[in-house]
C-alpha positions in Angstrom: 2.5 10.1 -12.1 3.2 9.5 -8.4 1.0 12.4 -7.1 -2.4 11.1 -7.4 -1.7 7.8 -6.0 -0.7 9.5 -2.8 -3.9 11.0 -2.1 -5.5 7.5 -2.2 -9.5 7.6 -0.6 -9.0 4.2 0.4 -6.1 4.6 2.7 -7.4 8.0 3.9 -10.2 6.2 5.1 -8.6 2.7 6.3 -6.5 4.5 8.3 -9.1 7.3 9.8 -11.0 4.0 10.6 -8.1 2.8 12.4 -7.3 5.8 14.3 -11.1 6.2 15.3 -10.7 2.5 16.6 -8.0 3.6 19.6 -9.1 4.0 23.1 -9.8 6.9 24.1 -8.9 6.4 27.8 -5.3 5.8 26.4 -5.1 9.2 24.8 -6.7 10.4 28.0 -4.5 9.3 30.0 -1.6 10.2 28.0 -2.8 13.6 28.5 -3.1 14.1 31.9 0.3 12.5 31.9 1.4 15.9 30.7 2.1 14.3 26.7 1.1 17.1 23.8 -0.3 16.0 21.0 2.2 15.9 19.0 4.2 13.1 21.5 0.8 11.3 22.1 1.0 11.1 18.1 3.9 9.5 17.8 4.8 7.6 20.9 1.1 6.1 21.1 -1.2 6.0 18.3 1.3 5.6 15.7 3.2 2.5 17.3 -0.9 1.5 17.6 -1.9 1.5 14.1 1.2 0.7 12.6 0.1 -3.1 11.6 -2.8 -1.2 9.5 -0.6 1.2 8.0 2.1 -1.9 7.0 -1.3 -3.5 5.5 -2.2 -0.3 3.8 1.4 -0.3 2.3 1.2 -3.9 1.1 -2.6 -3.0 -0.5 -1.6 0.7 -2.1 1.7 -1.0 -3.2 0.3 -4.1 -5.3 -2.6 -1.3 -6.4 0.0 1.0 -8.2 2.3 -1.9 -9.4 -0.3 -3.5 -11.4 -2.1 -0.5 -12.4 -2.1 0.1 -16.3 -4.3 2.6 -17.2 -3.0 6.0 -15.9 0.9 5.5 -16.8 -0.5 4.2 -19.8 -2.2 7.3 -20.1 0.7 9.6 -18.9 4.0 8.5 -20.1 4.4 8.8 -23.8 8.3 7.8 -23.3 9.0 4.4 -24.0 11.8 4.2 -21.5 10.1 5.1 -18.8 7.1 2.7 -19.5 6.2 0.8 -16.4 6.3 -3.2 -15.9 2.1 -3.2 -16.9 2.5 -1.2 -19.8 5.8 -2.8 -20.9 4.1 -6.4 -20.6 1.7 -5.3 -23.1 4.0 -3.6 -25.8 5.1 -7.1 -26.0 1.9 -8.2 -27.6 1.8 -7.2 -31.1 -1.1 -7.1 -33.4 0.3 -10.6 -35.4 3.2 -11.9 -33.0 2.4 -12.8 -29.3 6.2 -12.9 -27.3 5.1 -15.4 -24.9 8.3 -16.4 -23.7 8.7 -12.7 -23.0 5.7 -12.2 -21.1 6.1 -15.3 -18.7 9.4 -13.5 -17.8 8.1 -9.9 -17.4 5.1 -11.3 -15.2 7.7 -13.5 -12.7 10.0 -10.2 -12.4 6.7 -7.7 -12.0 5.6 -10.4 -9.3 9.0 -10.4 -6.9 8.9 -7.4 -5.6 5.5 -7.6 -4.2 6.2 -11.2 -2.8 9.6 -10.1 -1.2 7.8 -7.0 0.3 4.5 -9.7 1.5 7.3 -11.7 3.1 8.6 -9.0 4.9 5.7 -7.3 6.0 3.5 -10.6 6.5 3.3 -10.5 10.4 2.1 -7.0 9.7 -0.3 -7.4 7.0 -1.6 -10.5 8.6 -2.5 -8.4 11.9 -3.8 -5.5 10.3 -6.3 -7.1 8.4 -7.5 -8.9 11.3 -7.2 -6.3 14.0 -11.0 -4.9 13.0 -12.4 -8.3 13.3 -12.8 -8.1 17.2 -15.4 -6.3 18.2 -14.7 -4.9 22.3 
């Protein structure tokens, strides 16, 4: 169930975007500094783009949390039902649990704020880093 969220188009693409978007004179020059690639990787472009990729995580995160569908889908065990799917086993084809509901949708909701307040400066700064054009 995890697997094809990994290999998420979207984030394959924000991020090549955001890699595309470094100077090249900086890799340059980390290369006639005597840096291989693999240094100039980590010690550079990562620490670069890592606003985007906290953005990306916020975005991907909220995108599998609320998704309904596929685990709908895939999981045929009722214990391992996710938050979405659980949600709606509580609506019945007579009998609504409301009460139910409003509590599931507060508890689905915290982790996503806790990880937005945690990640905010990064989020904030990723979104808005391709809004200045050089």
């Amino acid at each position: 169930m995890i697997l094809p969220s990994l290999a998420n188009s979207l984030g394959v693409f924000f991020m090549r975007q955001n890699f595309l978007s470094l100077p090249a004179s900086l890799l340059e020059a980390a290369r006639i500094d005597g840096a291989g690639e693999f240094r100039i990787f980590f010690r550079i472009a990562v620490p670069l783009v890592l606003p985007a990729m906290a953005a990306l995580a916020i975005i991907l995160f909220l995108a599998s949390w609320n998704d309904y569908l596929w685990p709908l889908l895939v999981l045929s065990d009722r214990e391992m039902q996710t938050a979405p799917v659980a949600l709606g086993s509580l609506i019945g084809l007579t009998r609504v649990s409301w009460g139910g509901i409003m509590v599931g949708a507060v508890m689905t909701t915290l982790p996503f704020l806790v990880l937005f307040l945690f990640l905010q400066r990064y989020f904030i700064a990723g979104i808005t880093a391709g809004g200045v054009k050089d």
